[in-house]
C-alpha positions in Angstrom: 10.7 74.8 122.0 11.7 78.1 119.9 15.5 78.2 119.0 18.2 80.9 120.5 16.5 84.2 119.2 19.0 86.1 117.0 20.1 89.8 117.9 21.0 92.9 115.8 23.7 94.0 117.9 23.2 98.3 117.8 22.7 98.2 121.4 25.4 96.1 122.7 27.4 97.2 126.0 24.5 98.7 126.8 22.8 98.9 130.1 19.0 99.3 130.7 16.8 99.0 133.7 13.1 98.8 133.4 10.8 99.4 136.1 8.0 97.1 136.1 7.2 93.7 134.3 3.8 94.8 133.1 3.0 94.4 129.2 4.5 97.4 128.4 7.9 96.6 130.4 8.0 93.2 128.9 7.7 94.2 125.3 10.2 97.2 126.4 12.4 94.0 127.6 12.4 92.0 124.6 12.7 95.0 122.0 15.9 96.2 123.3 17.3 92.7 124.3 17.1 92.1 120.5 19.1 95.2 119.6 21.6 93.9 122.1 21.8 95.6 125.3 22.2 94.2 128.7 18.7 94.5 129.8 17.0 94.0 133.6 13.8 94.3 134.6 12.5 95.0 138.0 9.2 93.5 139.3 8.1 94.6 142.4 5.6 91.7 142.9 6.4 87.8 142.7 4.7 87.6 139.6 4.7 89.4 136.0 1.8 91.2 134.2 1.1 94.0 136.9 -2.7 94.5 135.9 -2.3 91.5 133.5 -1.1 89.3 135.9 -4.0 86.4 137.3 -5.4 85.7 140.7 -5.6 82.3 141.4 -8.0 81.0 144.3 -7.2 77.8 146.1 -10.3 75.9 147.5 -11.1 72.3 148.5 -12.6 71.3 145.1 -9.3 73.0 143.5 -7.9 76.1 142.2 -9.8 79.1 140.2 -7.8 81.3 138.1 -8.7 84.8 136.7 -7.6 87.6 134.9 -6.7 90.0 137.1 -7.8 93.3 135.0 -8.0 93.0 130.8 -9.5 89.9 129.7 -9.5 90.2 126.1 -7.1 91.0 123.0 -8.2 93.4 119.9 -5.9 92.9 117.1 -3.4 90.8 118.1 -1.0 91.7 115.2 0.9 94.6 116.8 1.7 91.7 119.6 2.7 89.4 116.8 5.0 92.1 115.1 6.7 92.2 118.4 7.5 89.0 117.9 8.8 88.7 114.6 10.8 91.3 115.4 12.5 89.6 118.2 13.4 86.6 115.5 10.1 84.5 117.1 7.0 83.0 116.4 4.4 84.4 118.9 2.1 80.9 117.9 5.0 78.9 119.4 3.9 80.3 122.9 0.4 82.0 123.1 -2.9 80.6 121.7 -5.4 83.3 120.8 -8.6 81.9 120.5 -11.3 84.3 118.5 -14.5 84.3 119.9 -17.9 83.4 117.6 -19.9 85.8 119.6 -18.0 89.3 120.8 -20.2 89.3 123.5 -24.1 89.3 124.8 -25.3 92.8 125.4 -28.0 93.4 127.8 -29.9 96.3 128.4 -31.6 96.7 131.2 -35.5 96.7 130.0 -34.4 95.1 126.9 -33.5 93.8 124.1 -30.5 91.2 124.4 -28.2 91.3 121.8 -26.2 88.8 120.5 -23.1 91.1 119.2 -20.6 89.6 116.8 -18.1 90.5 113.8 -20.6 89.1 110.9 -22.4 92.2 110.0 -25.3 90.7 108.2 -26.2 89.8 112.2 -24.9 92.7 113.4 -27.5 94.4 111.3 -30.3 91.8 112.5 -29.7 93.0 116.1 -29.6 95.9 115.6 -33.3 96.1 114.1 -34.2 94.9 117.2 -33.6 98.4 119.1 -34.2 100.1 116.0 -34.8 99.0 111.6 -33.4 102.5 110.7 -30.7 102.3 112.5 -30.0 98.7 111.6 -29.5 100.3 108.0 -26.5 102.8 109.1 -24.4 99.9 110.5 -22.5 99.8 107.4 -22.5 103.2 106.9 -20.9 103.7 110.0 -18.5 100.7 109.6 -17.3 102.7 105.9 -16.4 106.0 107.8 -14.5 104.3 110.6 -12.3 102.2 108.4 -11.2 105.4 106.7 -10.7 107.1 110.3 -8.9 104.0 111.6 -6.5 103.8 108.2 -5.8 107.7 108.6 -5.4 107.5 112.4 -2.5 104.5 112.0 0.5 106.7 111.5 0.0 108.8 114.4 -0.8 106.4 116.3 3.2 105.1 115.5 4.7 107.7 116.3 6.1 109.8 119.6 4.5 113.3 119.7 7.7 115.6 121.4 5.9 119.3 120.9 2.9 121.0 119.7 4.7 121.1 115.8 4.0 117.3 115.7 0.5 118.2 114.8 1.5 120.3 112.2 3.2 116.7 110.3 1.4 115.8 107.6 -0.1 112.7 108.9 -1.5 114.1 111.4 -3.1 116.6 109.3 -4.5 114.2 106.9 -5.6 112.3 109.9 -7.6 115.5 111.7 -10.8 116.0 109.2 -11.6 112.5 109.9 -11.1 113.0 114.1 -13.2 115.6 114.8 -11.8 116.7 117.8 -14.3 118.5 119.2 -17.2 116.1 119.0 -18.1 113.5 121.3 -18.4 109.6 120.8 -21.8 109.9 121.4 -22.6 113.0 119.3 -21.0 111.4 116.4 -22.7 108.7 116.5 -25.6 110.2 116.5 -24.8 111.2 112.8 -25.7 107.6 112.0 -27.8 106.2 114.5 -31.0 107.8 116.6 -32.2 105.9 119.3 -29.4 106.6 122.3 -29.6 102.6 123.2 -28.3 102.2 119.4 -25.5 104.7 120.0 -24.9 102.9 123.5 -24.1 99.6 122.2 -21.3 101.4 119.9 -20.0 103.5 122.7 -19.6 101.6 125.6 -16.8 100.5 124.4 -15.1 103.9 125.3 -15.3 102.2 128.9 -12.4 100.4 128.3 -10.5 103.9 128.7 -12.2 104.2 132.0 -14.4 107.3 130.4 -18.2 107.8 129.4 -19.1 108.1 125.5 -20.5 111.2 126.0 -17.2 113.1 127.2 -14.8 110.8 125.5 -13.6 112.2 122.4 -15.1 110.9 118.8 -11.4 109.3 117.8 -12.6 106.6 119.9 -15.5 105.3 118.0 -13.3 103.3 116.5 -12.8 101.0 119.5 -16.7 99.7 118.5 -15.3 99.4 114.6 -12.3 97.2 115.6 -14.4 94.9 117.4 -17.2 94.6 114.6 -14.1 94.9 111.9 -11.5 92.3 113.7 -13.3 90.6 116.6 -12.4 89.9 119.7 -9.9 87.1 121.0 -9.7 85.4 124.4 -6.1 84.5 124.9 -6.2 80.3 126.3 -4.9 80.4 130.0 -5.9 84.1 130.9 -4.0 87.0 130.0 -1.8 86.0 132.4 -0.5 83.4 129.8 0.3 85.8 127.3 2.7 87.6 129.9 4.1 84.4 131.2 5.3 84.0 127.2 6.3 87.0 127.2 8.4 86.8 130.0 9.9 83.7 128.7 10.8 85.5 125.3 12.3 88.3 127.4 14.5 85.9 129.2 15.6 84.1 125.9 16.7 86.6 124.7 19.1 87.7 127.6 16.7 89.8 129.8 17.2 89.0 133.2 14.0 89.4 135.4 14.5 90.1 139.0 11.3 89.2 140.6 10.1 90.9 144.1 12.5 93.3 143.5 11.2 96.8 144.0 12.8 100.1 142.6 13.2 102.9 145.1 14.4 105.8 143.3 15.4 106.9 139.4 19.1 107.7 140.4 20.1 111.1 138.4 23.3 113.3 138.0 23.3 116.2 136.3 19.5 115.9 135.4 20.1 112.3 133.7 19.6 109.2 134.7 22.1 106.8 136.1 20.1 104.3 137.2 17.9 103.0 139.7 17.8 102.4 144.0 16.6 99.0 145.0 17.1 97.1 148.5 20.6 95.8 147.0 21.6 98.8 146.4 22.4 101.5 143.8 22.4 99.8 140.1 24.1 101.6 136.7 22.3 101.8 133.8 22.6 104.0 130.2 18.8 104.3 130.5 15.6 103.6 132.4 12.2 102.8 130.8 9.4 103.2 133.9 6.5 101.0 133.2 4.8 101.6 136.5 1.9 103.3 136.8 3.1 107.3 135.6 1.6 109.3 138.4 2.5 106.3 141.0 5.7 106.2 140.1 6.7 109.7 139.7 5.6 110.7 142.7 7.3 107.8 144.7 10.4 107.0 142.2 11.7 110.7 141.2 11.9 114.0 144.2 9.8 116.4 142.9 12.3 119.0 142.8 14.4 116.8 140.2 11.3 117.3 137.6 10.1 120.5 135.7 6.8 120.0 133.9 5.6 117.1 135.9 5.5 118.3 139.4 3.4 116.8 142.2 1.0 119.3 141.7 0.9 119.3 138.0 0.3 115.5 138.3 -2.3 116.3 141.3 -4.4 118.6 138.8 -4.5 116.1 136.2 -7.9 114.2 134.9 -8.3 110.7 135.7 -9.9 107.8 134.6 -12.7 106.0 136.7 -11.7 103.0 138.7 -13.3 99.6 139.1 -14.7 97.8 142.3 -14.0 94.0 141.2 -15.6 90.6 142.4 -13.8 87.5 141.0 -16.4 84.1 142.1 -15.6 81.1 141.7 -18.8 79.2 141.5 -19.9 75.8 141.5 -21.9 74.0 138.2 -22.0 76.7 135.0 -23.5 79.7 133.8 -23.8 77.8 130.4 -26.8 80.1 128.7 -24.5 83.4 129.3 -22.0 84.2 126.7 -17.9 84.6 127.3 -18.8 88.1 127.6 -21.7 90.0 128.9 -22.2 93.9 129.1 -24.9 94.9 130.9 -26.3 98.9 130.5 -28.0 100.6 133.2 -31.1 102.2 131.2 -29.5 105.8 133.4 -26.7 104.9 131.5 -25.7 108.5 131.2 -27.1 109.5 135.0 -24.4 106.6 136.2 -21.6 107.7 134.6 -22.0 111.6 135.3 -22.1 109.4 139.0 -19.1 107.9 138.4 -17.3 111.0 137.4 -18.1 113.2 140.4 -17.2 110.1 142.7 -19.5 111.1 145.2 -21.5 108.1 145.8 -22.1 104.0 144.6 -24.7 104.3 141.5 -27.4 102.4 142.5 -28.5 101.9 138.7 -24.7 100.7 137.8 -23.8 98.4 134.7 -21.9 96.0 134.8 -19.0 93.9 132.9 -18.9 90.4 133.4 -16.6 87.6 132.1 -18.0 84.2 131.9 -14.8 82.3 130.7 -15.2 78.9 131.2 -17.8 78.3 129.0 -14.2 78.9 125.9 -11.6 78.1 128.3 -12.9 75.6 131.3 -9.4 74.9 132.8 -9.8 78.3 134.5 -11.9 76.5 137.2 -11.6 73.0 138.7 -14.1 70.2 137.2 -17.5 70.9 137.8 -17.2 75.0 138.5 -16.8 78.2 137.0 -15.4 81.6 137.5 -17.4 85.2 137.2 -15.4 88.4 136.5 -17.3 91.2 137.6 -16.3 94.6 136.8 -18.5 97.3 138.8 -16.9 101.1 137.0 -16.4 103.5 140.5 -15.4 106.6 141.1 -11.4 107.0 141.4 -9.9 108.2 144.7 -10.1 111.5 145.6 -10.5 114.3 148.3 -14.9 114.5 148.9 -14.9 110.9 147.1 -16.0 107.6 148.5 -14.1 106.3 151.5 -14.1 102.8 150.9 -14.4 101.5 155.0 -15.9 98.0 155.2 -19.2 99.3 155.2 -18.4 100.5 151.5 -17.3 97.7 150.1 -20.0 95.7 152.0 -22.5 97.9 150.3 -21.0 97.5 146.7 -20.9 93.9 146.9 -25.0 94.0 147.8 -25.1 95.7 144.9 -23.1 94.0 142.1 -25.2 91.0 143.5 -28.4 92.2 142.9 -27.5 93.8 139.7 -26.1 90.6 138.9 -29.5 89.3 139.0 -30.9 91.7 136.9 -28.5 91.1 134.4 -30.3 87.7 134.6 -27.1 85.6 136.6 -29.5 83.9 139.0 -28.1 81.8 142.0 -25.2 82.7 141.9 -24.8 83.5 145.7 -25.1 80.0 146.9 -22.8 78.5 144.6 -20.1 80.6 145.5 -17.0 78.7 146.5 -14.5 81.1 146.3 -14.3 85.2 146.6 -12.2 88.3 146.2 -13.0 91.7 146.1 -10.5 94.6 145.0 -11.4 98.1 145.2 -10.1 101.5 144.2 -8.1 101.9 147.3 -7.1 98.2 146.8 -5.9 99.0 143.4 -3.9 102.2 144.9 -2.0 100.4 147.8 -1.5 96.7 146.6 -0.9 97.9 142.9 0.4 100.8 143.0 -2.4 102.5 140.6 -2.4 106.5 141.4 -5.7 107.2 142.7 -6.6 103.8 141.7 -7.4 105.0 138.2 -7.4 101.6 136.9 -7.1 103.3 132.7 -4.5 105.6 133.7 -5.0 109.2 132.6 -7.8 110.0 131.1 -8.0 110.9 127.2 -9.6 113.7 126.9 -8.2 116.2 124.6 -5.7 118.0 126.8 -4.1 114.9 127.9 -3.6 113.2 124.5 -1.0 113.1 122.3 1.6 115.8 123.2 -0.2 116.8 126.4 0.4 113.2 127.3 3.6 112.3 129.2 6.5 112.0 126.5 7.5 108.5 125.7 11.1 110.5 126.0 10.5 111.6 129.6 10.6 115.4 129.0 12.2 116.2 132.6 14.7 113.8 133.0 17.2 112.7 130.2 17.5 109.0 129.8 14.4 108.3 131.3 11.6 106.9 129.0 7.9 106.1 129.8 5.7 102.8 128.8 2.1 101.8 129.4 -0.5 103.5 129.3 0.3 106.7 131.1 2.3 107.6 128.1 1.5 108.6 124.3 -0.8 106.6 122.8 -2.5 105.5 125.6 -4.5 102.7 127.4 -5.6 99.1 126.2 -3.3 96.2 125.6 -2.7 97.0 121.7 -2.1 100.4 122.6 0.5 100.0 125.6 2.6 97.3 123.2 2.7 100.1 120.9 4.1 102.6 123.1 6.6 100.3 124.1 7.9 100.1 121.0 7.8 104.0 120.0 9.8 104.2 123.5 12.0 101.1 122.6 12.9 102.8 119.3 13.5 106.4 120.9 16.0 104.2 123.4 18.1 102.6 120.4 17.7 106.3 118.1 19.2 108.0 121.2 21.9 105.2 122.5 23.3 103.6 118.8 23.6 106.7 117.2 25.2 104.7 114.2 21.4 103.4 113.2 20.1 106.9 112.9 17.3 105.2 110.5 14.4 106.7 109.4 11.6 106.0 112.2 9.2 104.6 110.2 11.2 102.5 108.0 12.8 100.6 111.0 9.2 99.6 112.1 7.6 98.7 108.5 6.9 96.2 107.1 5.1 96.3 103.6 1.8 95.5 104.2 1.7 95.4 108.3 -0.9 97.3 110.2 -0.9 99.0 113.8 -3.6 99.4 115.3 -5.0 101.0 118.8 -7.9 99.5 121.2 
C-alpha cells in the first residue's frame, strides 16, 4: 500500500467542486488535491469512470465484466506523469499490460493482417495489400515522428484566442499539420492502394469521424500505435479509474457518489458553486467534467452564457455515436486476436452513411474486443466476453429513431456482420447480453446527442474554436474531457485536465505565478495525444 501522498500547499483553503468522476474529473481531483485545496467531486452514478466505467453481467455460470466505452491505453506516460506528480507510483495500483499483436485487421474480401509495433512485420503485411506500399511504411513512420515531436507543445497548452496560433510553437508546428488536407489525402502521399491508406486511418474512428473528413494532424493516431503500441490495462479500464479514484481519495478528495449536480450556482457572472439534492454547496471554483453540450444545457440557464448559447451548441458538429453489444459467451474465441477491426470494403459509402444519420449501413465495420484471450478473469471459467462496437449515426432531427424495431434490426446486423468478420457461433453460446444505443448513451449517460467522441474535430472546432479549458462565459468555471481543448481519447482528456488543473492553481494561488511550461516539465518527459 502507497504511503500518505505529500502536498505542495499553493491551494490550501481552497474550495473546488468537480462535476463528474470521469477520467478527466478524476485526474482534475488528484491534481488540485495535491496543490492543497479542499476538493469534492460529484458523481452522478454509483460508480466512477462515466464512459470508462464497466458493466458487469451477473449469470448462473458467474459474472462477465466489460469495458464500458475505451478499451485500450496509447501512451500511458502522460497517466504516469499524473502520478508522479501527485507524489505516487501509478505501478503500485494499475497494471498495463502491452499487447504483442496491436490488433487483427480484417478486410472484408481480404487480406488479414496481423498489425503490430515491430516494423520489419509491419512492412511484411503490408506487402500483402500492396509491395510498394510496404516500402513507404518507414517513410511514413519518419514524417510522423517529426509531426508528432512538433505537435507536443501545443498539444500542452490552453488556446484562449485566435493570437495563440500566432505562438511560436504553434507556428513551428503548422508546416508539418497541413490543415487543409485530409487523413486520407495525406496519406495518399505515401501509400496508393485506398485499403493501404485504410488500415492507417481508421484509426481516426476513435474521434468518432471518417479519414477522409478528419483533418491530416490525426495521422498520427496510426504512428503512435506502430511507434508505442497499444496496452490493455488488467481488470478493464474500469481498474484504472478505480485507482484513480483511490489516489484521489488519498490525497483528501472526497467523492460523493450518486450525487447529482443540478445547477453551476453564479453571482455576478462567477461561479459560487454548485445545486445538488442537499442543497446549495460553496466553492472558489468548478471544473465540469460532464459531457460539454450535456451539461451546459442542463447545469447553466442559457441566458447566464454568451458564446455558448443553446443554439450555438445546437449548430455545432458532432461526432458519430456507437450501437454496442457486450456478449458474454460460453468456451473461447481463441484464433481471434485481443483486438479485431473489421473494414466494410464501402468503407467510405458507410461512413458518408453514418454521417448523414439517415439509415443503419448494411455494409458496416465493426470493432470488436476479444479480451479474455490477455485478461480471462473478465469472464467466469470456461467463457468469454465480445465487445462489439457498431459506429451509428448520432441523434438528430430526420435521424434514426431508435424504437425496438431499430435496435432489433441493428442487432441482426452486427450478428451477421459478425460472421463475416469470421466470429462463427457465436449466437448459441450467448449467455449473457446488453445492448446500448445512441439514445441509450443520451439518457442513461448523459452524452449530448449521444455523440459518444464528443465534438467533433474538424478544423473549426479545434483548438481555440474548442470550448476553453477556462470556460469563456462564466468566471471560475473550467472544462475537462473531451469537449474541451485538446480533445477526445484517454491520453488526450488526462491532458486537458491538467492544462485546466494548472489554469485553476495560476488563477486561485496567485503567489505561484510560474511559467506554464516549466511547472509541468520535466527534462526529458513527453506528452503525447491519441
Amino acid at each position: 500500500m502507497p504511503g500518505p501522498a505529500v502536498k505542495s500547499g499553493s491551494l490550501l483553503g481552497r474550495r473546488i467542486a468537480i462535476v463528474g468522476g470521469g477520467p478527466g474529473g478524476l485526474a482534475s481531483a488528484m491534481l488540485l488535491a495535491h496543490e492543497g485545496a479542499d476538493v469534492t467531486l460529484y458523481e452522478r452514478h454509483g460508480q466512477l469512470g462515466g464512459r470508462s466505467s464497466a458493466i458487469e453481467g451477473e449469470t448462473e455460470a458467474g459474472a462477465f465484466r466489460f469495458d464500458t466505452g475505451p478499451t485500450f491505453f496509447l501512451y500511458p506516460q502522460i497517466l504516469r506523469d499524473i502520478f508522479t506528480r501527485c507524489g505516487l507510483r501509478m505501478e503500485d495500483t494499475i497494471t498495463l499490460k502491452k499487447l504483442d499483436e496491436n490488433y487483427d485487421l480484417v478486410f472484408e474480401n481480404g487480406p488479414s493482417l496481423k498489425v503490430t509495433s515491430d516494423i520489419d512485420v509491419l512492412e511484411r503485411e503490408i506487402a500483402r495489400i500492396d509491395v510498394q506500399d510496404a516500402g513507404r511504411v518507414r517513410d511514413f513512420m519518419v514524417d510522423n515522428r517529426a509531426k508528432f515531436r512538433n505537435f507536443i507543445p501545443v498539444l500542452q497548452r490552453p488556446f484562449n484566442s485566435v493570437l495563440d496560433l500566432l505562438r511560436p510553437d504553434m507556428l513551428r508546428a503548422f508546416p508539418k499539420l497541413r490543415p487543409l488536407s485530409s487523413v486520407d489525402r495525406d496519406l495518399s502521399r505515401y501509400f496508393r492502394d485506398p485499403r493501404t491508406r485504410l488500415a492507417f486511418s481508421f484509426q481516426s474512428k476513435y474521434l468518432g469521424m471518417s479519414p477522409y473528413r478528419c483533418p491530416s494532424l490525426f495521422t498520427i493516431l496510426s504512428f503512435m500505435e506502430h511507434e508505442y503500441g497499444i496496452y490493455h490495462p488488467v481488470g478493464g479500464t474500469m481498474a484504472v479509474m478505480e485507482a484513480m479514484g483511490q489516489a484521489a481519495q488519498q490525497l483528501g478528495v472526497k467523492i460523493r457518489l450518486n450525487t447529482p449536480v443540478r445547477e453551476i450556482l453564479t453571482r455576478k457572472g462567477r461561479a459560487t458553486g454548485v445545486l445538488t439534492d442537499q442543497g446549495p454547496e460553496q466553492a472558489d471554483a468548478v471544473i465540469i467534467n460532464a459531457d460539454f453540450g450535456r451539461a451546459m444545457t442542463k447545469l447553466v440557464p442559457d441566458r447566464k452564457r454568451r458564446r455558448w448559447k443553446n443554439k450555438s451548441i445546437e449548430r455545432k458538429k458532432y461526432s458519430c455515436s456507437t450501437f454496442m453489444m457486450y456478449l458474454g459467451i460460453e468456451g473461447s474465441v481463441p484464433d481471434k486476436g485481443h483486438h479485431t477491426i473489421f473494414l466494410s470494403e464501402s468503407y467510405d459509402r458507410n461512413f458518408a452513411e453514418i454521417e448523414a444519420g439517415e439509415m443503419l449501413s448494411e455494409e458496416a465495420s465493426l470493432y470488436i474486443q476479444n479480451v479474455c484471450v490477455t485478461d480471462p478473469d473478465q469472464a467466469p471459467a470456461g467463457h468469454s466476453t465480445l465487445y462489439v462496437l457498431l459506429p451509428v449515426g448520432h441523434l438528430r432531427d430526420g435521424g434514426v429513431d431508435w424504437t425496438d424495431e431499430t435496435r432489433a434490426q441493428a442487432r441482426s446486423l452486427v450478428m451477421a456482420r459478425l460472421e463475416k468478420a469470421g466470429f462463427t457461433d457465436i449466437e448459441e453460446r450467448i449467455r449473457f447480453e446488453k445492448i446500448i444505443t445512441p439514445a441509450d448513451w443520451e439518457e442513461r449517460y448523459d452524452v449530448h446527442k449521444g455523440a459518444v467522441f464528443n465534438l467533433a474535430h474538424n478544423l473549426g472546432q479545434m483548438l481555440h474554436r474548442r470550448p476553453h479549458n477556462r470556460f469563456e462565459d462564466i468566471r471560475g468555471v473550467y472544462l475537462a474531457g473531451g469537449g474541451t481543448h485538446p480533445g477526445s481519447g484517454l491520453p488526450v482528456i488526462f491532458e486537458g485536465a491538467r492544462i485546466s488543473s494548472d489554469l485553476v492553481i495560476r488563477d486561485l494561488a496567485p503567489r505561484r505565478r510560474f511559467a506554464f511550461f516549466n511547472r509541468r516539465s520535466r527534462k526529458g518527459a513527453t506528452h503525447v495525444t491519441s
